[in-house]
TORBA-376264 format. One record per residue (C-alpha): x, y, z; residue in three letters. Coordinates in steps of 0.001 Angstrom, whole numbers, plus 500000, padded with zeros to 6 digits. Layout:
REM residues N
XYZAla
...
REM end
This chain:
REM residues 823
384499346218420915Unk
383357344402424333Unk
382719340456424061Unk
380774340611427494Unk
377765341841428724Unk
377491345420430381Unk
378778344215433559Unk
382009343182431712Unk
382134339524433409Unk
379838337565431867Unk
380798336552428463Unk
378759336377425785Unk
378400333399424174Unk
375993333748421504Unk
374008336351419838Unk
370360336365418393Unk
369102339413416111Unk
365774340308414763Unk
363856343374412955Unk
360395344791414749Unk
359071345382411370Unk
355157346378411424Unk
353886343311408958Unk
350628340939409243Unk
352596338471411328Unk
354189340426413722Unk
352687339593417132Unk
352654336309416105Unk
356612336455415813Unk
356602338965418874Unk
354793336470420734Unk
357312333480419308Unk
359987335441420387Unk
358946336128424088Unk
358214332240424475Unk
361199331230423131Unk
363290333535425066Unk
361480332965428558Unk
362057328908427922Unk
365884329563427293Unk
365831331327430584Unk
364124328573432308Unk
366732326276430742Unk
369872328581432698Unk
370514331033430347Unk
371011334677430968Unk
369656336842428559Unk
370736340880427427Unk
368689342821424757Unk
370178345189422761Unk
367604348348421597Unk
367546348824418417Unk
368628352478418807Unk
371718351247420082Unk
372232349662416835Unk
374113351167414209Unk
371208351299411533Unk
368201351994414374Unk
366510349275413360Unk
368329345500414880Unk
367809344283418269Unk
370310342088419826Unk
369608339299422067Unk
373021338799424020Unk
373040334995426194Unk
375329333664428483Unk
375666330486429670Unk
376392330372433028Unk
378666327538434852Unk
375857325446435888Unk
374470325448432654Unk
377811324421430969Unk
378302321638433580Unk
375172320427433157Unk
375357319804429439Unk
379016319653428962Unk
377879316101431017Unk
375354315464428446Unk
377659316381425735Unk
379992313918427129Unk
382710316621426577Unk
386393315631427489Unk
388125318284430115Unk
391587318012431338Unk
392310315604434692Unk
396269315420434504Unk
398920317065432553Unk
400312314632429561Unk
403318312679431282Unk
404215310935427947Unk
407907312275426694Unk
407336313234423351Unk
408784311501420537Unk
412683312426419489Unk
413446315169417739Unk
413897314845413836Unk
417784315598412793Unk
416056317668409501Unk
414152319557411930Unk
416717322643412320Unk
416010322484408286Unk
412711322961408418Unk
412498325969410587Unk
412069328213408393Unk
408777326679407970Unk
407526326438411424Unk
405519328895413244Unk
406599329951416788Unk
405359327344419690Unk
402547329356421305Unk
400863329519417987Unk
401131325957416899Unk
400190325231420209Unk
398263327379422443Unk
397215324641425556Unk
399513321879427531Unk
398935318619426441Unk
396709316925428736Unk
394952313380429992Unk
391473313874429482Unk
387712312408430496Unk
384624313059430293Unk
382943315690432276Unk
381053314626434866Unk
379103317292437610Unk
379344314985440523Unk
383260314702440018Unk
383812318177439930Unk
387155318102441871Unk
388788315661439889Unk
389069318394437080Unk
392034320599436734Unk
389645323443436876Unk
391655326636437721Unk
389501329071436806Unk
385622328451436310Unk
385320331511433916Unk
387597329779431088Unk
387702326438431648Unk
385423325672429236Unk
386701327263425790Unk
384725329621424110Unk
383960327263421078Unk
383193324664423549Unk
380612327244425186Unk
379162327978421877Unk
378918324620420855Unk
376672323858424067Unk
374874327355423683Unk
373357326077420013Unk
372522322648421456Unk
370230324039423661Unk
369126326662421065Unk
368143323902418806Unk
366113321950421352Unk
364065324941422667Unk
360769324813422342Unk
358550328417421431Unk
354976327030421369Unk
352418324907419786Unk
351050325758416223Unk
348705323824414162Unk
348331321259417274Unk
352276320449416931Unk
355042321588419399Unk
357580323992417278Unk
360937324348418927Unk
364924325178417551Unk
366586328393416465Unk
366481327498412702Unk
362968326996412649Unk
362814330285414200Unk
365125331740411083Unk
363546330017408489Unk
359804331971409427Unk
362195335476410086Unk
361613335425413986Unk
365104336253414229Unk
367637337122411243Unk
370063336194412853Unk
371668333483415384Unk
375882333317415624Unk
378401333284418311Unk
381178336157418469Unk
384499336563417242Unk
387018337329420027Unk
388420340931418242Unk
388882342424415121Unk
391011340525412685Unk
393631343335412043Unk
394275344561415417Unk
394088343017419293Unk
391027343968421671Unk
391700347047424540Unk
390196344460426964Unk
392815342373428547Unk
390416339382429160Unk
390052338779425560Unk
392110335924424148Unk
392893337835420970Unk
392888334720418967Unk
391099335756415941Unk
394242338243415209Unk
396797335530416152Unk
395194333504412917Unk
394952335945410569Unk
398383337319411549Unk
399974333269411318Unk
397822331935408681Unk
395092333498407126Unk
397825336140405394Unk
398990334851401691Unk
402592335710402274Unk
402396332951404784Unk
401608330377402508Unk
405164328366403456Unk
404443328310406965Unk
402843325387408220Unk
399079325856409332Unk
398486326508413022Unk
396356323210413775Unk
396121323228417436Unk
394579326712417783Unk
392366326516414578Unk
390658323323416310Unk
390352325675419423Unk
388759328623417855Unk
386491327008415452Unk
386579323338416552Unk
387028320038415629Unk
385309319768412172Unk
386859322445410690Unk
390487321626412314Unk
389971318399410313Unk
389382320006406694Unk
392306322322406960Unk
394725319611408179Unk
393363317047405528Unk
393613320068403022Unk
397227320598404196Unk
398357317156403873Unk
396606316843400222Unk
398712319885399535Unk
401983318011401069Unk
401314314880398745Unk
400835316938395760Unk
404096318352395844Unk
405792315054395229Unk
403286314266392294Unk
403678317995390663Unk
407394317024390814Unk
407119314189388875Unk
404853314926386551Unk
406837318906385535Unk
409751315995385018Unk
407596313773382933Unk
406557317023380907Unk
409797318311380596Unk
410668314722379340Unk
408265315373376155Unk
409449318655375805Unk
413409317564375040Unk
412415314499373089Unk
409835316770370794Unk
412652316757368003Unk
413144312949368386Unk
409936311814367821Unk
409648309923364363Unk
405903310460363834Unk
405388314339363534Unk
409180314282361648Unk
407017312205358839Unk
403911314279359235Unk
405694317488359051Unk
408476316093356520Unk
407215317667353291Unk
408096314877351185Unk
406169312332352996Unk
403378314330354964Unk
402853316695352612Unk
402578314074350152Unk
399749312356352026Unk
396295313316350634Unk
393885312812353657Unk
390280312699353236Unk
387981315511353895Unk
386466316238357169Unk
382741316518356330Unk
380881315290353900Unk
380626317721350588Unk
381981320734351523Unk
385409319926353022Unk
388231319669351091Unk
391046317243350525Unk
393606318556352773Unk
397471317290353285Unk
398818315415356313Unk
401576318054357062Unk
399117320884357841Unk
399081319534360796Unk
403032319531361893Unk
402288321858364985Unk
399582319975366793Unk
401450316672366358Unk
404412317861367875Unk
402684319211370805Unk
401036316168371242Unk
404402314412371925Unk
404183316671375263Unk
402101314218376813Unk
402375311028374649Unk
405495309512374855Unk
406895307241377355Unk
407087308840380249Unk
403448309142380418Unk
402556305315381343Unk
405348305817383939Unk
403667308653385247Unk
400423307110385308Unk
401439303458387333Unk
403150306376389343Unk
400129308441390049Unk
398519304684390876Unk
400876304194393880Unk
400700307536394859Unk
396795308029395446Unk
397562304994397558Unk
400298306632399517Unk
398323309637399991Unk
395328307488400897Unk
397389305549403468Unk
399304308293404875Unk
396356310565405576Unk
394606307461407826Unk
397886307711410268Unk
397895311204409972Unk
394195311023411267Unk
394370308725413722Unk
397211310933415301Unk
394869313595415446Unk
391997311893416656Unk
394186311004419528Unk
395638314868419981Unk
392247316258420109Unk
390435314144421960Unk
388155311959419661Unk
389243308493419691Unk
385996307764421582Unk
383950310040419531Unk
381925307659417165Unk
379725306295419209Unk
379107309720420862Unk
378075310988417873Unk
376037308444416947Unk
373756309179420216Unk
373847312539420475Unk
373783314410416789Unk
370243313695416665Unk
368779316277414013Unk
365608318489416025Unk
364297318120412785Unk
364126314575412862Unk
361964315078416648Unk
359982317390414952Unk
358605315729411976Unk
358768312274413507Unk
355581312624415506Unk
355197308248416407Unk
357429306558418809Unk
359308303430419822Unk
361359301673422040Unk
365070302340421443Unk
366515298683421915Unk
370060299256423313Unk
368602302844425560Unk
364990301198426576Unk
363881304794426202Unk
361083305677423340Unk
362526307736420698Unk
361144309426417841Unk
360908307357414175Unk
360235307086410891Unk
357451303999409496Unk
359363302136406836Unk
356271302921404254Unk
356940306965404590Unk
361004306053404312Unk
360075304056401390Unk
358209306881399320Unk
360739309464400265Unk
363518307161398862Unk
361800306472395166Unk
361266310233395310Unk
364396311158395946Unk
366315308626393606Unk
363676309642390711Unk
365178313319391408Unk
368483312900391471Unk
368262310430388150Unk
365809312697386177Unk
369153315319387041Unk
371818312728385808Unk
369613312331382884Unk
369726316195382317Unk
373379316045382346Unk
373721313403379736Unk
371217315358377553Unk
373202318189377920Unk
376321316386377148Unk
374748315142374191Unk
373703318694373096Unk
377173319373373420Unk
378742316513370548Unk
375613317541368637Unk
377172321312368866Unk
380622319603367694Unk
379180317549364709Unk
377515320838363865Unk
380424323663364156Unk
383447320614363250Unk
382044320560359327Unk
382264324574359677Unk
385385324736361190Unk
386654322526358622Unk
385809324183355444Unk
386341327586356959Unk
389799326634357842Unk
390674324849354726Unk
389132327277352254Unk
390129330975353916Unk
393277332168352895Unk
393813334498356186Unk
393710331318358386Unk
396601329710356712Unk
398956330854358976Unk
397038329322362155Unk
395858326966360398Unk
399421324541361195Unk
398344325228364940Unk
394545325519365736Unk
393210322229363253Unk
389204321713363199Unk
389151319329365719Unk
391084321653368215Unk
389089324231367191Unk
386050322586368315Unk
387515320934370998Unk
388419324777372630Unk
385210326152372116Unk
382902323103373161Unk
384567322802376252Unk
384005326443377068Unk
380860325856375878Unk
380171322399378790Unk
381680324420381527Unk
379660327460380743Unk
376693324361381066Unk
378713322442383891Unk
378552325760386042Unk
374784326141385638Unk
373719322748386193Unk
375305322734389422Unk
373718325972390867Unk
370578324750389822Unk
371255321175391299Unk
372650322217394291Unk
369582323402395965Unk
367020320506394434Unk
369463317994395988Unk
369154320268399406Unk
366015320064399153Unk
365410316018398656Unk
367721315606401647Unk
365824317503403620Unk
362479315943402913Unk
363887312311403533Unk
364181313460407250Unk
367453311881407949Unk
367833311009411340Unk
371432312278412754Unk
373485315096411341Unk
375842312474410513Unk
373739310960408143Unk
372142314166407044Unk
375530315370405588Unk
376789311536404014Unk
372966311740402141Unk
373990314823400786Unk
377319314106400238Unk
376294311198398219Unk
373896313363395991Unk
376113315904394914Unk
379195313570394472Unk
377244311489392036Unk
375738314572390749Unk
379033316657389862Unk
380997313529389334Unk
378919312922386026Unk
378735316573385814Unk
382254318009385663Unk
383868314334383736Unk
381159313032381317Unk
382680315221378523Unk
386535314030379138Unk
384771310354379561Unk
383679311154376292Unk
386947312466374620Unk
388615309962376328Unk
386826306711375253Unk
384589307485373103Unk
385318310572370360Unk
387285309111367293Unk
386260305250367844Unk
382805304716366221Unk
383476306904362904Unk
383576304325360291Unk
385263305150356722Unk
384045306883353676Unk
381440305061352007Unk
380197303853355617Unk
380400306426358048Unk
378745306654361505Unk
376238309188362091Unk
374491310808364769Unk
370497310829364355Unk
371307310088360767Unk
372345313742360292Unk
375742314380361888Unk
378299312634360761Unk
380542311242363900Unk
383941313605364375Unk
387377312034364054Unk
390077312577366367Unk
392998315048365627Unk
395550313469363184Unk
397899313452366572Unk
395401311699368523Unk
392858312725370942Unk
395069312394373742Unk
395462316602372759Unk
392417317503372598Unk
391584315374376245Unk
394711317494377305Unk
393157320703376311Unk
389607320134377179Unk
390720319396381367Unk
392667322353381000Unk
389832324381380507Unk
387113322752383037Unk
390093321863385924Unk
391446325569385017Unk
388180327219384616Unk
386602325622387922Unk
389809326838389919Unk
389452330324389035Unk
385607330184389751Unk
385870328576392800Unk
388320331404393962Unk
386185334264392675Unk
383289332591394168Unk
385125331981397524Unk
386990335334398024Unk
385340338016396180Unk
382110337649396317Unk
382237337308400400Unk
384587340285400455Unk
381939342650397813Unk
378685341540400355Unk
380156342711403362Unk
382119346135402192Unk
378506346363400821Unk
377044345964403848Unk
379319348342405716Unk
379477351069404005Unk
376850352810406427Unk
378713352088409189Unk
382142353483408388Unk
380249357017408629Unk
379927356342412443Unk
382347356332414947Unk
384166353403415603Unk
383270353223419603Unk
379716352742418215Unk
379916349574415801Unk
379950346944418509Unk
381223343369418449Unk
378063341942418081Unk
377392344415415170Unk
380522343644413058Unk
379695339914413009Unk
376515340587411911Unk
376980342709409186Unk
379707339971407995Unk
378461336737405738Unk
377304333462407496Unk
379013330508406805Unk
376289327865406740Unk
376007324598407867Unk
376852323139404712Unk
379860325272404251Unk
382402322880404589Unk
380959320322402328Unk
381693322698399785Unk
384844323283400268Unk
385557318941400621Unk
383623318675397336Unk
385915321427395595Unk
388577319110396256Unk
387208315833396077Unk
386366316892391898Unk
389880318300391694Unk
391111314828393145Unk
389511313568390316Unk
391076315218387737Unk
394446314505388167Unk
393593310928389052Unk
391314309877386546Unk
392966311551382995Unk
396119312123384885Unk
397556309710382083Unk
397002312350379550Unk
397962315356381147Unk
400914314800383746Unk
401024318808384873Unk
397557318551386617Unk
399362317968390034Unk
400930320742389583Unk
398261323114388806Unk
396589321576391567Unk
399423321968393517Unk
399249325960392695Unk
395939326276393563Unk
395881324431396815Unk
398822326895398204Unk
396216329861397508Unk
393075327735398541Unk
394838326868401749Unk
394913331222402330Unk
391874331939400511Unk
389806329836402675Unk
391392330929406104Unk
391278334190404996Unk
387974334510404177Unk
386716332374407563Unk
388773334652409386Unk
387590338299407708Unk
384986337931405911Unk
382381335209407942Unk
380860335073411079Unk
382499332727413570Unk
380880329456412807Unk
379179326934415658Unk
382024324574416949Unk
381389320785415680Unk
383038317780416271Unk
384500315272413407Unk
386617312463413831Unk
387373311755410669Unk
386494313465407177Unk
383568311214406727Unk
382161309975404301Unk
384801311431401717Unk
387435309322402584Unk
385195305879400735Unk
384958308259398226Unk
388472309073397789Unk
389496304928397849Unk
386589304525394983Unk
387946307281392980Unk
391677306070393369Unk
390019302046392422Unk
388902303842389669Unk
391844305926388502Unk
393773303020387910Unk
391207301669385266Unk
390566305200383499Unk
394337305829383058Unk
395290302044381999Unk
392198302322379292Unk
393571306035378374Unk
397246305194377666Unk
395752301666375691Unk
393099303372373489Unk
393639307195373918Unk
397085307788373157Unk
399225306349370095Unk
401857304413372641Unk
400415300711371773Unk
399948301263367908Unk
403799302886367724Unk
405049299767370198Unk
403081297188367396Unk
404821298495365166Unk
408070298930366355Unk
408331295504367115Unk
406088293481364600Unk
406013295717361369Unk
408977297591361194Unk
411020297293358295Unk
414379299468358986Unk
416617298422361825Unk
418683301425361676Unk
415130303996362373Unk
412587301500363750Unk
410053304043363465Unk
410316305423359759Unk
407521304385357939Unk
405003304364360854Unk
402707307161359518Unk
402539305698356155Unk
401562302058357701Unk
399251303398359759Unk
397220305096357527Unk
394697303209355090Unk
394048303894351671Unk
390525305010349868Unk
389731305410346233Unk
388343308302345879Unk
385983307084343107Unk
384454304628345714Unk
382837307856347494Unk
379152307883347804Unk
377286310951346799Unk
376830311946349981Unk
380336312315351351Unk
381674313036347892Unk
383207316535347946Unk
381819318981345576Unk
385611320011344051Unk
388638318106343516Unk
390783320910341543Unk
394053318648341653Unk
392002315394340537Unk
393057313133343267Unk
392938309346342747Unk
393460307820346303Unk
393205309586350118Unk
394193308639353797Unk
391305307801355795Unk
391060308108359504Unk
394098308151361490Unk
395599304896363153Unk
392858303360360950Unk
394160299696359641Unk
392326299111356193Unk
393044296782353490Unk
393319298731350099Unk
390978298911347438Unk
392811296175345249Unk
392537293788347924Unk
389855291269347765Unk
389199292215351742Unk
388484295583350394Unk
388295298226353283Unk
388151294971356328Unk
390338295258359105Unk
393664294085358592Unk
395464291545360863Unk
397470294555362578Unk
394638295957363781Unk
393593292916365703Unk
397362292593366690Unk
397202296106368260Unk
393137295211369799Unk
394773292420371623Unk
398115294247372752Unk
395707297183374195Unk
393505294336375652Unk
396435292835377096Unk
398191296222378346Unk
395457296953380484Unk
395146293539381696Unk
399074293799382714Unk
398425297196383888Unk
395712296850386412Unk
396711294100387876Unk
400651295570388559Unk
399423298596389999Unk
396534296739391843Unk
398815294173393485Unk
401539297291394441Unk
398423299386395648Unk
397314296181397997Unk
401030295598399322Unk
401650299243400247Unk
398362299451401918Unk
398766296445403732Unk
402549297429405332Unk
401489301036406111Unk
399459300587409636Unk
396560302670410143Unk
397500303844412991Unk
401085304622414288Unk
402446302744416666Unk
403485305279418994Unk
399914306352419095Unk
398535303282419703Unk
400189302871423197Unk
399617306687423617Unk
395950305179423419Unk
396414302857426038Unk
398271304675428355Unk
395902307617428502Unk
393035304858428783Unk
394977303180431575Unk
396090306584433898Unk
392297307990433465Unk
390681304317434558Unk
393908304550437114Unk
392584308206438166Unk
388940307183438268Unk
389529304358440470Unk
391415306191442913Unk
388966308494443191Unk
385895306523443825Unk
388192304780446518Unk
388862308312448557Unk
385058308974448050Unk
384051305908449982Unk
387035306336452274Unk
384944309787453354Unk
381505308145453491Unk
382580305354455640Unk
REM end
């Protein structure tokens, strides 16, 4: 379980493995492999092959490298790398009084932080001595060594074919050359390495973090950063601090719920629809045309009072709440960032990036050249005509896939129209459903199983999606890494974002509000007739159908995540556990375990970036979404860990200064939020009809409310139904029925017959006017708090300069003793 060659001092730093297998194109890989191989060894690195009868199966070689200190010098320089020159000499900052309460929470110092604080530069060969290098062997960290390791790996060239020079490893993996190319974990997970050199860090992580029972501890930032580098340091500390926020939401939203739940027997409107002398005395009108019934307002009792749950006061609270808080969050995370960025050494890191992340895709497809203006050197590029054509075939994609989505979404309210008249007269005319009936109405019915139905749809769509919009990216050539992953980024956010919320936009805005009244309803391709709302609202059925996609994604996501990874490699295995232990090396473990992919982590961001969604967007109509976030964050936090700590190979080390191109996301989503939950509250829920009321039309001082039903329900003579909608049987020989809920109708007898009365324009103008008020109260908070919460704490800022100063300070001095010795 060695991490070093057979001489036990060199370390290895990376680890290439390929088949010999016998095919048509196997000396033209043998002879890839020996050119590739011999040019890595020209470019420093030593080399140690593996037979495959040393393997565990007979039939893998293993290519070990090292890079030796030269070689890290020399590109640690062109990395522009940051090594220690002086140990921090800022005090750090006083200790917090609540700290001795929050110990139970912390993890012991050595974990949380493995290495002194220090001053730091960029490495340069010719200043060697300026360095605080102890000990040449570990100055450089492993992740570090593998992250300079794969930079050469991608930049070495292994011939020409077809008159073009091929170089890079994954070019080399995509043709099978090699199967495999990853750099080593440090030990096994569940128990520290015999050798003494090894850090045993691996252990330390799944010990302190990657274990669920840990899931109050804080999360060991410092060391993650060290063992699998910046980029993925970032994620988990972003992930944590999302997780942080949510408490506070989850808090207030449980309250908010709880709030509904105590005030259920107070609420007015389901005591009249359940009262059987006045809602079982309303006759409403069927639900289809033909064969529905007329059915009475009290057979819904139930669902109305579980609508109060979420649509009652405390909801537009909660939702100018949630408004302030995205911005909080938002706010809160840039500090939290910029403290990092100056922790781990990446203030200066943008325009590193910028000049270095060049994709060796990019060089390889980009065969014409030009000047560089600001580096006078000629660099690869792309003509604007071939840019051009790649775009409109790319956007044509990605639209032809949003159209998809719609006409799937469409296929979906054409399933509702179709199963709603079913539902209907099944539940109206069967006896045995009578006594669910009360609970589970048509529209819930459909409701339930059309949502199942979209995320069965939802979850299809985006398997299929995700590797056409791979695939797009790839052929637009984009020209840094950087810009590789905000391209994609930008194709599966718009992608998923219509994806996963088109249906609750749909519920939301749209289901209940073009239905017309009978003798004039609104159909679908002339056939299906449009479905109403639940006589509670469709602020319910929005409830229930997030429940299911938000719920349903969750447990996917964790399935996907966990078990599958954990299935693939005790598959893989299984051969191995026949053999003796002292003969499944290192380099053998981490191969048989699952690779973790480039794209990996812009998964995992985009998992959470839809889940940020839901409980931003609809949060209005369903205030425990924080807190099922909340749940599931506490076990993503551990499933992810766990699984990058078990069940994947040790990923290349990256550098990230920031989370990208997610954060502009985030701020458009929380812009956004504001305007989907004002809109909900005005025209989803019932709050703006029951405040006309209460105010303008009520009748009773004593009960304000009594008589709201009744008002808000218009009257149809039956006798005025077309043949069409008529039904076929009217046993009890009804004269009037109650058309569509929160309908407001002028009677038969009135010469306006069946117009819009003046209330409903009073209640257009107070929705109108709501969201008006709305926006521009939370907009104006969301602008102030945003504007007194600095970017960047202040404390860091002068940490900035300091460091800045001392290493210009150090710099200085030492050019001066240099010239002292030349003169």
């Amino acid at each position: 379980d060695s991490i070093f060659f057979r001489d036990g001092v060199r370390r290895i730093d990376f680890v290439l493995s390929y088949v010999d297998d016998l095919n048509k194109e196997w000396e033209k890989k043998l002879e890839r492999r020996k050119e590739f191989e011999s040019n890595l060894q020209k470019a420093g690195l030593e080399l140690e092959t593996e037979d495959k009868k040393e393997s565990e199966d007979g039939k893998i070689y293993f290519v070990k490298i090292h890079a030796p200190w030269e070689v890290l010098i020399t590109y640690a320089e062109v990395l522009n790398i940051k090594v220690p020159i002086k140990e921090n000499d800022i005090p750090s900052t006083v200790e917090n009084p609540l700290d001795c309460m929050l110990a139970p929470l912390r993890l012991p110092e050595k974990v949380m932080h493995p290495e002194p604080d220090y001053f730091t530069a960029p490495f340069s060969k010719d200043k060697q001595e300026l360095y605080l290098i102890n000990d040449e062997s570990t100055f450089f960290s492993p992740s570090m060594r593998n992250r300079i390791v794969n930079y050469i790996l991608t930049r070495c060239p292994y011939g020409t074919e077809e008159g073009k020079k091929k170089f890079g490893i994954k070019r080399l993996l995509n043709n099978g050359t090699y199967s495999a190319a990853y750099p080593l974990h440090d030990c096994q997970y569940w128990k520290k390495a015999n050798d003494p050199n090894c850090d045993n860090e691996r252990y330390t992580l799944y010990v302190e973090w990657a274990r669920f029972l840990r899931f109050y501890k804080e999360q060991p930032l410092d060391l993650i950063r060290k063992y699998y580098g910046e980029k993925i340091g970032i994620y988990f500390a972003w992930l944590g601090f999302y997780t942080e926020m949510l408490f506070l939401a989850a808090v207030v939203g449980l309250i908010c719920f709880l709030y509904g739940l105590f005030t259920m027997d107070e609420n007015m409107s389901s005591k009249e629809i359940c009262d059987p002398a006045i809602g079982g005395e309303i006759i409403m009108c069927p639900l289809c045309d033909r064969e529905c019934e007329y059915w009475r307002l009290n057979t819904t009792c139930a669902s109305s009072e579980y609508s109060h749950l979420f649509d009652n006061v405390a909801t537009l609270f909660f939702a100018i709440f949630m408004g302030i808080w995205v911005t909080l969050f938002l706010e809160f995370w840039k500090r939290r960032q910029a403290r990092l960025k100056y922790e781990w050494d990446l203030v200066d890191f943008e325009e590193e990036q910028q000049q270095l992340q060049l994709r060796p895709e990019y060089e390889a497809k980009c065969t014409q050249k030009k000047k560089n203006p600001v580096t006078q050197e000629m660099e690869p590029y792309l003509p604007i005509t071939s840019q051009a054509v790649r775009f409109c075939i790319s956007g044509t994609t990605v639209l032809f896939w949003v159209s998809l989505i719609i006409a799937s979404m469409i296929a979906v309210i054409v399933y509702r129209l179709a199963v709603y008249a079913a539902f209907a007269s099944l539940m109206e005319n069967t006896q045995s459903l009578q006594s669910i009936s009360g609970l589970l109405t048509p529209q819930l019915a459909t409701s339930v199983t059309a949502s199942c139905l979209n995320f069965v749809i939802i979850m299809i769509l985006n398997f299929l999606y995700e590797r056409i919009a791979i695939w797009i990216t790839d052929m637009e050539i984009p020209r840094t890494h950087m810009e590789y992953e905000n391209r994609l980024t930008m194709k599966m956010f718009l992608f998923q974002f219509v994806n996963y919320y088109s249906s609750c936009f749909y519920v939301a805005f749209f289901k209940g509000k073009f239905v017309g009244y009978p003798g004039a309803y609104t159909y679908m391709f002339n056939r299906w007739r449009n479905e109403e709302c639940d006589p509670a609202g469709c602020l319910i059925e929005l409830t229930t159908q997030l429940t299911i996609v938000m719920a349903g994604k969750q447990i996917w996501g964790n399935i996907q995540e966990a078990i599958v990874p954990w299935i693939c490699n005790w598959w893989g295995r299984r051969k191995a556990r026949s053999n003796p232990e002292n003969l499944y090396s290192r380099w053998e473990q981490d191969h048989d375990l699952q690779t973790f992919g480039a794209l990996g982590l812009f998964y995992e961001y985009l998992e959470m970036v839809i889940q940020f969604g839901f409980i931003t967007l609809f949060v209005a109509s369903f205030p425990l979404a924080p807190l099922l976030a909340l749940m599931n964050n506490i076990l993503e936090i551990r499933v992810d860990s766990w699984k990058l700590t078990t069940q994947y190979r040790r990923p290349v080390a990256a550098k990230a200064h920031s989370i990208g191109v997610w954060q502009e996301i985030l701020n458009g989503m929380a812009i956004l939020s504001v305007v989907t939950n004002a809109f909900i509250v005005a025209f989803t829920s019932d709050m703006i009809p029951r405040l006309v009321f209460y105010y303008a039309y009520s009748e009773d001082e004593d009960s304000p409310m009594s008589g709201y039903i009744n008002n808000s329900l218009s009257v149809f003579q039956i006798s005025d139904f077309p043949e069409r909608n008529k039904p076929k049987l009217n046993p009890e020989n009804f004269v009037i029925c109650r058309l569509v809920y929160r309908d407001y109708r002028y009677p038969p007898d009135h010469e306006r017959k069946y117009l819009h009365t003046m209330q409903f324009w009073h209640i257009l103008a107070a929705k109108l006017a709501f969201i008006i008020i709305m926006e521009h109260v939370v907009f104006i908070v969301k602008f102030f708090v945003a504007w007194m919460i600095p970017d960047v704490p202040a404390d860091v800022k002068a940490k900035i300069k300091r460091e800045k100063y001392l290493t210009q300070k150090i710099l200085h001095e030492y050019e001066l003793e240099k010239l002292k010795e030349r003169l």
